[in-house]
TORFI-883777 format. One record per atom (N, C-alpha, C, CB): residue in three letters; x, y, z. Coordinates in steps of 0.2 Angstrom, whole numbers, plus 2048, in hexadecimal, padded with zeros to 3 digits. Glycine has a CB too. Layout:
# residues N
alaXYZ ...
//
This chain:
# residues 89
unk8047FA800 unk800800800 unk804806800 unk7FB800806 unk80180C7FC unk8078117FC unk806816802 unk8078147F5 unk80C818805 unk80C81A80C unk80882080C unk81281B80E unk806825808 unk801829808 unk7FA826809 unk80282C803 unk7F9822804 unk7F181E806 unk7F081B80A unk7EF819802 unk7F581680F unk7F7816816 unk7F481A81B unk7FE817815 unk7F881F81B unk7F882681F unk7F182981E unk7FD82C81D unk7EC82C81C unk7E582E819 unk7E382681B unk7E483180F unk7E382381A unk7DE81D81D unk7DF81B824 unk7DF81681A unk7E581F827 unk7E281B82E unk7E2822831 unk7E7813832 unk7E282A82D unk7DE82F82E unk7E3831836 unk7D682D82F unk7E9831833 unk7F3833837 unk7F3839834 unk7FB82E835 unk7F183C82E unk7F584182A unk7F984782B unk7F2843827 unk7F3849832 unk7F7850836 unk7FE84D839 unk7F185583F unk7FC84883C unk804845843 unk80784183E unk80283F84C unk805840837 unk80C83D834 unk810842832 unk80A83982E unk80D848830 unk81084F82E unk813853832 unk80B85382B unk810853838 unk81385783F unk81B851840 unk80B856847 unk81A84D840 unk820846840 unk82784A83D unk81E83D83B unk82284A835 unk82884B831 unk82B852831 unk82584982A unk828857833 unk82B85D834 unk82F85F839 unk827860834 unk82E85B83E unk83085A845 unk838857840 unk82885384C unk83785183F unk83D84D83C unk842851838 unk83A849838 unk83D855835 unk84285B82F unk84685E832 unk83E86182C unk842862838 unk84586783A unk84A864840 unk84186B83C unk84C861844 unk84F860848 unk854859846 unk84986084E unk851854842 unk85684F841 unk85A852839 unk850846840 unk855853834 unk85885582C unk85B85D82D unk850855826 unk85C860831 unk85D868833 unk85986C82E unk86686A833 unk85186B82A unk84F86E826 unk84A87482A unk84C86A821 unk847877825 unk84387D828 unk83A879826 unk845887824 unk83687A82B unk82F877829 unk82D879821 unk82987B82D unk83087F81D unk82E87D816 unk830879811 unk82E882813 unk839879813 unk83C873810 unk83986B812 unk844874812 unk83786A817 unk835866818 unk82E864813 unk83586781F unk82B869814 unk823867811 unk82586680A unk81C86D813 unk82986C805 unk82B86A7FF unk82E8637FD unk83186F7FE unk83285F803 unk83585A801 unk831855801 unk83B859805 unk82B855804 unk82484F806 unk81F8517FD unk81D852810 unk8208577FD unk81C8597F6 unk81E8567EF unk81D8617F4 unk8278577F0 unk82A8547EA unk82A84B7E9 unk8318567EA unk82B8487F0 unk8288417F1 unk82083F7EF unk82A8407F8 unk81E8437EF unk8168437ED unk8138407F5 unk81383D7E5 unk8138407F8 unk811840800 unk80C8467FE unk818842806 unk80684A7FE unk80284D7FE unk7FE84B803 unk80084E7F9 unk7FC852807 unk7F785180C unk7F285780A unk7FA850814 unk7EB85880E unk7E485B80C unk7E8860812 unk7DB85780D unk7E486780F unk7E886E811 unk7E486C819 unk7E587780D unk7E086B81C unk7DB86A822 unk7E2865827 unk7D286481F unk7E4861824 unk7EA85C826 unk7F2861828 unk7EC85581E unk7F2865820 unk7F8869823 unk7F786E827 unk7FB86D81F unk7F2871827 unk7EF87982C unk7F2874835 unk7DF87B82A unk7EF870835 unk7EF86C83C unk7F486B83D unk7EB86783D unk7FB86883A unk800866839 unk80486C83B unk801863832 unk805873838 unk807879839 unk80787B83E unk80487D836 unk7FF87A842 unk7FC87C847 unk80287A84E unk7F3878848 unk7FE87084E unk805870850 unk80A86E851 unk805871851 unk81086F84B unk81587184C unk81987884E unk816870849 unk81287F84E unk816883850 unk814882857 unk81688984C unk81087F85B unk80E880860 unk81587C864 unk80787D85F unk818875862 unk81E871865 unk822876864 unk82186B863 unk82487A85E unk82B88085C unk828885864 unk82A886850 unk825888864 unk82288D869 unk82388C872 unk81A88D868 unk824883871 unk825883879 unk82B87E87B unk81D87F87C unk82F880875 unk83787A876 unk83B87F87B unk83D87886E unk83C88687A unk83F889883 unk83A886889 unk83D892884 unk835888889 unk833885891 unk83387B892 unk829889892 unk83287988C unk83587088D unk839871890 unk83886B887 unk84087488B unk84787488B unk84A876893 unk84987A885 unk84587A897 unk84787B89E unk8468768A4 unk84388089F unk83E8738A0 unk83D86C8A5 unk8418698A6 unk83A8678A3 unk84586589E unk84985F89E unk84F8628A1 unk84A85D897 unk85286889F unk8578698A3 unk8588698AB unk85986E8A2 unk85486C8AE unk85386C8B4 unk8548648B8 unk84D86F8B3 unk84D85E8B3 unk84E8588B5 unk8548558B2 unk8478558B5 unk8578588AF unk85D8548AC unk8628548B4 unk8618598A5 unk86385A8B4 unk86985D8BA unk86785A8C0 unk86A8668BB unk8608568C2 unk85C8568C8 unk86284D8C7 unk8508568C7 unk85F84A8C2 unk8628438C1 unk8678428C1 unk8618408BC unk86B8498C0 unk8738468BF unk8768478C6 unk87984B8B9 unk87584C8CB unk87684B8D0 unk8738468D4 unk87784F8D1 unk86C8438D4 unk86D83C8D7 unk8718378D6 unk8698398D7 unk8738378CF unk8778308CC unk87F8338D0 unk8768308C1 unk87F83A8D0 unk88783A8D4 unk8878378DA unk8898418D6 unk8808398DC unk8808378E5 unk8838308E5 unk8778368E9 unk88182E8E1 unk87E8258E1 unk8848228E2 unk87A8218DB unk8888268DC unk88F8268D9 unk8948258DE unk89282C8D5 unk89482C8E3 unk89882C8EA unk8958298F1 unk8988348EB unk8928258F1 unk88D8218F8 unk89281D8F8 unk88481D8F7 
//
């Protein structure tokens, strides 16, 4: 089955897209329009209702990677000094 007819049938198309953008940008180092251009030229097409939602959100995860970025750090530095403790016991 072809992976577009795939995707529309089991009705993924926003979070397959949000996936791939997410993917673009942070694993492929592209920007969300190169990314969507590169799904166009593959013929990967999705219904503008699928991209509008997809956009939505991805800019919504792009919007809240500082305040993530503060959690994790925070519980990063929380774990490493227990694992020192543990280290030195």
């Amino acid at each position: 089955m072809n992976v577009n007819k795939f995707i529309i049938s089991k009705k993924i198309s926003s979070r397959y897209l949000v996936h791939k953008i997410l993917n673009g940008v942070f694993i492929d180092k592209k920007t969300k329009n190169q990314t969507l251009e590169y799904l166009t030229r593959k013929k990967i097409l999705f219904e503008e209702q699928d991209l509008a939602q997809a956009d939505r959100l991805a800019n919504l995860i792009f919007g809240h990677l500082e305040s993530i970025d503060k959690i994790l750090l925070s519980v990063l530095k929380k774990k490493q000094i227990k694992v020192l403790l543990i280290y030195f016991e």
